[in-house]
N, C-alpha and C positions, 0 to 999 in steps of 0.2 A: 551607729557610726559615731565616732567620737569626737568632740568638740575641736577646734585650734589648739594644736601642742598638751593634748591631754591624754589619758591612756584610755580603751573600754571600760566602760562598765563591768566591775564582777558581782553578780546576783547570788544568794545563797538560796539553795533549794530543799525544802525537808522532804526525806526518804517518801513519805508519803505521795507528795505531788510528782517525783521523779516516777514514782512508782506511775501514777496516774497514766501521764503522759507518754511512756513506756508502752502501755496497754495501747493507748493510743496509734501508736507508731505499728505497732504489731495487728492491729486492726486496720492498717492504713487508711484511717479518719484520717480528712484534712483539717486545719486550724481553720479557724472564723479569718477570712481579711479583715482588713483595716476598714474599707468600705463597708463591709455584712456587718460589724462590729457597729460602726457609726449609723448606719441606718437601725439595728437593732435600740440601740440606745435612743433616736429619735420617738421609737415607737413607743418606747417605754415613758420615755418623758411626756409625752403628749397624754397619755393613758395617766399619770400622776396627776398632769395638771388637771385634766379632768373631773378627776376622784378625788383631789383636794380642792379644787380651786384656788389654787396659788402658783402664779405663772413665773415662780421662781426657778419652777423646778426648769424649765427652759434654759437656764443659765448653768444645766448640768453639761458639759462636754467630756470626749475622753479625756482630753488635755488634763481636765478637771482631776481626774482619779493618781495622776502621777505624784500630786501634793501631798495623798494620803499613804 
């Protein structure tokens, strides 16, 4: 959804992931929610800090991925 007085987002997609997703649809795979996504990533972060010992990794959120 689009900010105050701004237009959508337009994403570019290369043929390859169009492709992907494609496969996907024709396989009627559902997407991961927002939720299955967040708890996955929880898991993972816990499993980092773990394996490294550095509870940084905790400060990984999705939010986090949209900057890169």
């Amino acid at each position: 959804m689009p900010e105050k007085g701004s237009r959508p987002r337009e994403l570019r997609l290369g043929e390859k992931l169009v492709a992907m997703v494609l496969v996907l649809f024709a396989k009627k795979q559902s997407f991961p929610t927002a939720a299955a996504a967040g708890h996955y990533l929880e898991n993972t972060r816990k499993i980092l800090v773990e394996a490294n010992n550095n509870p940084r990794f905790l400060q990984i959120h999705l939010h986090t991925f949209r900057h890169f």
